[in-house]
FIKOLZA-565122 format. One record per residue: x, y, z negated of N, C-alpha, C, O in turn. Coordinates in steps of 0.1 Angstrom, whole numbers, plus 5000, padded with zeros to 4 digits. Atoms other than C-alpha are relative to their C-alpha. Layout:
REM FIKOLZA-565122
XYZXYZXYZXYZ...
END
This chain:
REM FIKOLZA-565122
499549905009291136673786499050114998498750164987501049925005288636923790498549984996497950074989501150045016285636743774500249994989499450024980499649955017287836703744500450154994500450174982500249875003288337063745499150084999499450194994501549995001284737123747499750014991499350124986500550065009283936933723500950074987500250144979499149935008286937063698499450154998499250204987500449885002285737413706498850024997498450134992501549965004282037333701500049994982499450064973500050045015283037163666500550144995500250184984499449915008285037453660498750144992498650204982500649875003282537733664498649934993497850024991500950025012279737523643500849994988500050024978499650005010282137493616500350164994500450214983499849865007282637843616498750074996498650134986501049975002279437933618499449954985498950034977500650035015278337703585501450084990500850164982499149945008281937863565499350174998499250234987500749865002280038233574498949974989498950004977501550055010276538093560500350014988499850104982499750035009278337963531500850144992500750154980499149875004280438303525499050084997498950144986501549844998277138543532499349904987499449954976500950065011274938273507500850064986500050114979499049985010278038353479498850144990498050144980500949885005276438693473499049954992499049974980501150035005273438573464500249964987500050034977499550125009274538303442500850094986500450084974499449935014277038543418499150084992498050104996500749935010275738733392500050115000501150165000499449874993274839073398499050045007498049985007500649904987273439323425500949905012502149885012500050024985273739173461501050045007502049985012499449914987275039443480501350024991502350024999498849965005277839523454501049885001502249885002499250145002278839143452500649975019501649925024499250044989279339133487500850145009501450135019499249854993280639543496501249974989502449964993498449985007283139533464499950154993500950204987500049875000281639893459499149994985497949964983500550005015281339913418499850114994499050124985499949855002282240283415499250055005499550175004500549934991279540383436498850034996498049944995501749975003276140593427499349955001499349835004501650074989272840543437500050045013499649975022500149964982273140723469500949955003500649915015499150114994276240533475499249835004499149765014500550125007274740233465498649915017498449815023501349964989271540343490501149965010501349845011499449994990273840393517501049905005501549905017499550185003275740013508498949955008498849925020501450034997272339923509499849985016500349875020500449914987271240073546501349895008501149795015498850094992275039933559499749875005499749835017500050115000274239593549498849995001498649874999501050054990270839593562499549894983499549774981500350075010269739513524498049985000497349884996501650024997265739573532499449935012498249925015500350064985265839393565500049854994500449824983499850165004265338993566501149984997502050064998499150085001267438753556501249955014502449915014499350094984268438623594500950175002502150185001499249884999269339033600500950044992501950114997499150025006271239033572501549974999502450034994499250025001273538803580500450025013501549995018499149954987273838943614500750124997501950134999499249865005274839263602501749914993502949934994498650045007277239043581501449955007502649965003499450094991278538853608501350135009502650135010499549894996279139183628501150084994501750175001499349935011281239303598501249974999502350044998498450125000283639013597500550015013501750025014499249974988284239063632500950125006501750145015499449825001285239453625500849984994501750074995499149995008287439323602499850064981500750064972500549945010285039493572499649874991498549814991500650135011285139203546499750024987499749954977500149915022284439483513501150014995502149955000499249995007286439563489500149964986499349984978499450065014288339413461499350074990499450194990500449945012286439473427500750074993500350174986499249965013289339513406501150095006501650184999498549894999292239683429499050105013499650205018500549854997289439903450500649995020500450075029499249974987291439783483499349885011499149775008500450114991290039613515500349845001501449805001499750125002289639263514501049915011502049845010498850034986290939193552501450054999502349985005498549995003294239363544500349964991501649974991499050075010295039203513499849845003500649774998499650114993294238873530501249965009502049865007498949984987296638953562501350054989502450024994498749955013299239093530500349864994501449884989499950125011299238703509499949875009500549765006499950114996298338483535501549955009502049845009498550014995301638493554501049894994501449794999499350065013303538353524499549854994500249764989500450095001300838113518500149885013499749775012499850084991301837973553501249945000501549825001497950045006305737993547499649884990499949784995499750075009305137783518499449855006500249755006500450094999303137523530500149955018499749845022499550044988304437513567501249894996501649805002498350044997307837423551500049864988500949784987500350135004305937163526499849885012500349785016500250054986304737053554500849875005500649755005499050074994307936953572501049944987501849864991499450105004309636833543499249884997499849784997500150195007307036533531499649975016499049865016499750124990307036433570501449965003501749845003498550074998310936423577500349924986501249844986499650135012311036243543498949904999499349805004501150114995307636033542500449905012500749785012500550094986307435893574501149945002500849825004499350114999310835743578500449924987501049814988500050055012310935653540498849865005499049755000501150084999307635453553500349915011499949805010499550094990309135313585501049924996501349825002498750085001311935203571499249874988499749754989500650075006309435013541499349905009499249795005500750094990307634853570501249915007501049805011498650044994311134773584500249844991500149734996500150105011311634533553498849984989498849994977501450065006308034413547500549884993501349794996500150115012307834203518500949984996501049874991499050055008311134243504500150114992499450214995500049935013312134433471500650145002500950214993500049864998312834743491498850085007498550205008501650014998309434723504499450054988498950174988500350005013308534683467500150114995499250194995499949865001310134963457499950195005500050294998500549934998309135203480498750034996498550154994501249984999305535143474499650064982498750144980499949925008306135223437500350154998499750244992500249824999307335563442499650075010499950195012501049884995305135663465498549964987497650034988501349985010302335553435500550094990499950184985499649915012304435713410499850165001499350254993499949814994304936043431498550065000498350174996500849974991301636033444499050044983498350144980500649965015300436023405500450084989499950074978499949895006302136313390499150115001498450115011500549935001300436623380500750085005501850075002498949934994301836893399500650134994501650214995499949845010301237173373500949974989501350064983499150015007303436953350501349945008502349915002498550004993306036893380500550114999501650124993499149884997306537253389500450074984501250174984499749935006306637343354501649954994502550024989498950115002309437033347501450075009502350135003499249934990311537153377500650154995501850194995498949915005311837483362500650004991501850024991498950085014313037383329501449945005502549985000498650054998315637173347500950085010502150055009499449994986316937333378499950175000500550245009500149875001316037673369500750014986502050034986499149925013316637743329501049924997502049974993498850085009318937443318501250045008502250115003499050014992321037403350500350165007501450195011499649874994320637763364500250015015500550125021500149974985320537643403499350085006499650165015500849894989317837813415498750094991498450074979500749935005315438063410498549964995498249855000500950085009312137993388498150105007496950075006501149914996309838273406500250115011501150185013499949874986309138503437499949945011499549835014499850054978309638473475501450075000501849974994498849955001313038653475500650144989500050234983499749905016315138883447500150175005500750225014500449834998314139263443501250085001501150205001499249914992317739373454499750005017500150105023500150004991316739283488498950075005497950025000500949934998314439523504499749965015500550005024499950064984313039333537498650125010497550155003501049904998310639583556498749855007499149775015500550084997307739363562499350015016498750115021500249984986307039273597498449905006497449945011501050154998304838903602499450024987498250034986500750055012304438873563500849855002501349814992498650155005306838543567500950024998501550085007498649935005309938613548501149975008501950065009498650024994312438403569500050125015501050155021500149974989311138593599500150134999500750185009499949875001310938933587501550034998502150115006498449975001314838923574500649995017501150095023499350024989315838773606500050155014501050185021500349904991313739073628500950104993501450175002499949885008315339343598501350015004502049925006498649964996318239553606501049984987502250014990499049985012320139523571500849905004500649805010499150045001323239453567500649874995501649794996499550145009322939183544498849915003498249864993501150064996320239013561500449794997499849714991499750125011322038663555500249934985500249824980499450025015323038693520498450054995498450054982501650025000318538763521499749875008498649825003500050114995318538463542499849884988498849824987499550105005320338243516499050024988498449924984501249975008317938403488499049955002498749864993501250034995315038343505499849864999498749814996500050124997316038003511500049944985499149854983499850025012316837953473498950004993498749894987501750005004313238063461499449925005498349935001501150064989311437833485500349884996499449804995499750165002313237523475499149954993498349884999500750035005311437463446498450005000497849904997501350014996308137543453499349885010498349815007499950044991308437383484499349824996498249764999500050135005309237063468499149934992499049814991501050065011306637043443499149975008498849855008501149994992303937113470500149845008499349755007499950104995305636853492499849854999499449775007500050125004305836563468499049925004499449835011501750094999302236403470499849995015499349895020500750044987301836463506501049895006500649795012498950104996305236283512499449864996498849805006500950095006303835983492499349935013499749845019501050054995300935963510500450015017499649955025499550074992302935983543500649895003500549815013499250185002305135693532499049895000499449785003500850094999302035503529499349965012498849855014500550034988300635573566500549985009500149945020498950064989303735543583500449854997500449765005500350154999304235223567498949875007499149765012501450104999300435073572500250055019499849965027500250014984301035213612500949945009500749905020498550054996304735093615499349805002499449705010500050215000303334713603498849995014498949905022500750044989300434743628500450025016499849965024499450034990302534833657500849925001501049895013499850124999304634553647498949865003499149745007500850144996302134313651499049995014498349905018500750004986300634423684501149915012502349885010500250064993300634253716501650025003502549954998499349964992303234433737501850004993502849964998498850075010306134403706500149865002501249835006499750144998305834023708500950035015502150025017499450014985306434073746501250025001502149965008498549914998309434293740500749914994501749895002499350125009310933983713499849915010500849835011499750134991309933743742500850015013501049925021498849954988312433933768500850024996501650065004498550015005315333913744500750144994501850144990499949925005315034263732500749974983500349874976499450025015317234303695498750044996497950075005500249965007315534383669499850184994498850244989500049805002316734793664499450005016498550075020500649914982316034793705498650044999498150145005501950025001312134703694499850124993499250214999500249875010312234963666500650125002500650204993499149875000314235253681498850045013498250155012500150004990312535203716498350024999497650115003501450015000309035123711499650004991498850094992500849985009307835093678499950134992498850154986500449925007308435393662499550145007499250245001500949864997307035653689498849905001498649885013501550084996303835433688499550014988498350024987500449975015303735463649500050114998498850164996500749844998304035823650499350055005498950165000501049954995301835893670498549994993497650074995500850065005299335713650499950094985498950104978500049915018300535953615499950105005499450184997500849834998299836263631498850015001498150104997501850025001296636163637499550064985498750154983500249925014296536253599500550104994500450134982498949885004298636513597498850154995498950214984501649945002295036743598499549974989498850064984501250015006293136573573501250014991501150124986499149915013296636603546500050134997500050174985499749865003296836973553499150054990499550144983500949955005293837053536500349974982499850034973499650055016295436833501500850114998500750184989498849924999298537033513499650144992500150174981500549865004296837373507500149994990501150024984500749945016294637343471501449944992501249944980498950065005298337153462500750134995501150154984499149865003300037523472499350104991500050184985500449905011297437703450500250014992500450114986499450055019298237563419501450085003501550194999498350015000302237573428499950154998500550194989499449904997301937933440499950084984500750164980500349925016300538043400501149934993501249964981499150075010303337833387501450095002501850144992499149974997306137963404499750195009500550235018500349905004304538313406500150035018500750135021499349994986304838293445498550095006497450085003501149854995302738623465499449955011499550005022501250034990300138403484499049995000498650024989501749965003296638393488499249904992498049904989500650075006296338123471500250024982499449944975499949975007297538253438499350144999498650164989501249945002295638563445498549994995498050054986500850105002292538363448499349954988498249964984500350035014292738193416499750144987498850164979500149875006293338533400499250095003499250194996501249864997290338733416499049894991498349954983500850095007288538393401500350064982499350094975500049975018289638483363499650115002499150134991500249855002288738863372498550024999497950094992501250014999285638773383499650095014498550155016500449924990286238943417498949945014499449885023500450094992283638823439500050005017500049925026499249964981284339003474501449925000501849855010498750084997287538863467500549805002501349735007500250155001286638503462499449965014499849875021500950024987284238533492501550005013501949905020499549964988286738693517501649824999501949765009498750104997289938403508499449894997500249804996500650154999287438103504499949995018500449895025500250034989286438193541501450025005501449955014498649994993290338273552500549874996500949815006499450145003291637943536499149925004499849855011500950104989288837723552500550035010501449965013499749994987289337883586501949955001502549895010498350034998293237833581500149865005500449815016500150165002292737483571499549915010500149815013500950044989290137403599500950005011501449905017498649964985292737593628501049905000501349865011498750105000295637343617499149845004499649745008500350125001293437083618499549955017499649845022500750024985291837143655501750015008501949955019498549984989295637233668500849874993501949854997499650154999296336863652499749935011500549885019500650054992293936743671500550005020500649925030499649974984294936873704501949934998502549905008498450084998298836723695500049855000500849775003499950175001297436393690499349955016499549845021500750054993295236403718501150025014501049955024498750024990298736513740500749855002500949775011499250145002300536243728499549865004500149755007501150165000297535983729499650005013499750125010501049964988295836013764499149924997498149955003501150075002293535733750498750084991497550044989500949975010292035953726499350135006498550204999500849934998290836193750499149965010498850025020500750054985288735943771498850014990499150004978501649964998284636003768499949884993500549804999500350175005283735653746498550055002498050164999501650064996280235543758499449844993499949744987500750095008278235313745499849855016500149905027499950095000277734933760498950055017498150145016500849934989275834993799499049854997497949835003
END
């Protein structure tokens, strides 16, 4: 276990290392002055400008450069927003919160629906509930999601009037913000009506939730199936059918912690669909995360702002993906043995 944590932490900190490179190159690349594209500092003179300049180590090499830059991100100094004038690191730590709520709780809905929707298709290989599963996960998996979430509110929002069409919770509720996660802030907050913000909260989220979820669901029902039929067909299942085991005993007992184990393995490389899924959703349903931010510093043309939440949504995406890694490699012990080559 601790060579794969080695190794996990060596991958980690080259991956961070090229997401900087790639963040600090940005500057260059937009159109513009340098030092303004990556300070955020538009209001500012020439002796400001000088004094940007000097900060960012603008007459020094290229390699000093991005040490200074490096040093910067580590202060927490990521510039400031073009258009609202406000540090980039706190309106990240302000949007990303929300963008976790949403896609934490996508998340857990397309596995508790995917994956036994997929086990149970593998359950009845080759018969017309088999069939039918595999169609709506192609159907699902082939909607557009900018004309789901907008479908959804039409029906469930303006026709029927269930739920709400926009927000994270309604502006009678005043939650004092604590994490930046809504269920968690109500819960910490002293108000009185902190459930009847509860049930709100819950109400806004549905929808979103659900659009986000759809596609990844899908494409769980398809790897819990394809892992369900290959732990059916391994060795140690025959064995279990040749000791007189039922049928559910095989499938309750052994086969389905041996297939899950096998879909978490992908649970990491979805999140990252998961995410650019919640960006779209959160502009649809008007939802206050950084991924709707984001898009909108893009139409502004803010480019401190593009820079600072390209590198906070990679790093997010990356972190879920290495703390996959370490749940599969708990579960697995085979996947944290050293593979060598032929002696």
């Amino acid at each position: 276990m601790l060579i794969f944590t080695l190794r996990r932490l060596n991958l980690f900190m080259f991956t961070m290392l090229l997401l900087s490179i790639l963040s600090f190159s940005l500057s260059f690349l937009f159109p513009g002055e340098q030092i303004i594209n990556i300070s955020g500092q538009i209001n500012t003179g020439p002796a400001g400008i000088e004094l940007v300049a000097l900060q960012y180590g603008k007459h020094e090499s290229f390699i000093t450069q991005y040490w200074i830059y490096l040093n910067l991100l580590f202060e927490g100094d990521w510039g400031i927003s073009m258009t609202s004038q406000l540090p980039i690191f706190g309106e990240i730590l302000n949007h990303l919160p929300a963008t976790i709520e949403l896609t934490m709780t996508a998340l857990f809905l397309a596995m508790v629906t995917g994956i036994p929707i997929g086990f149970f298709a593998a359950i009845n290989h080759r018969k017309k509930t088999d069939d039918l599963i595999l169609s709506f996960a192609m159907l699902g998996y082939s909607i557009p999601i900018f004309w789901l979430g907008l479908l959804t509110i039409l029906i469930f929002s303006i026709q029927l009037g269930w739920l709400p069409s926009a927000g994270q919770i309604s502006l009678l509720y005043e939650i004092k913000q604590v994490t930046g996660i809504q269920f968690i802030d109500i819960l910490l907050s002293d108000s009185p009506y902190k459930w009847q913000a509860f049930q709100n909260a819950s109400s806004h989220i549905i929808l979103p939730s659900f659009v986000v979820a759809l596609a990844p669901a899908t494409i769980f029902i398809r790897l819990a199936r394809t892992s369900m039929l290959n732990v059916l067909d391994t060795h140690y299942i025959k064995a279990a059918m040749a000791k007189g085991l039922t049928f559910r005993q095989i499938i309750y007992r052994h086969a389905i912690r041996n297939a899950l184990v096998n879909v978490i393995r992908d649970v990491g490389l979805q999140f990252a669909n998961l995410v650019t899924l919640a960006m779209v959703t959160e502009v649809i349903f008007s939802w206050p995360g950084i991924g709707r931010w984001l898009i909108e510093s893009i139409y502004q043309r803010d480019y401190t702002a593009i820079q600072g939440g390209l590198l906070a949504l990679s790093s997010f995406i990356f972190i879920v993906h290495i703390l996959t890694d370490f749940i599969y490699a708990t579960l697995n012990p085979l996947a944290r043995e050293t593979h060598r080559g032929p002696r």
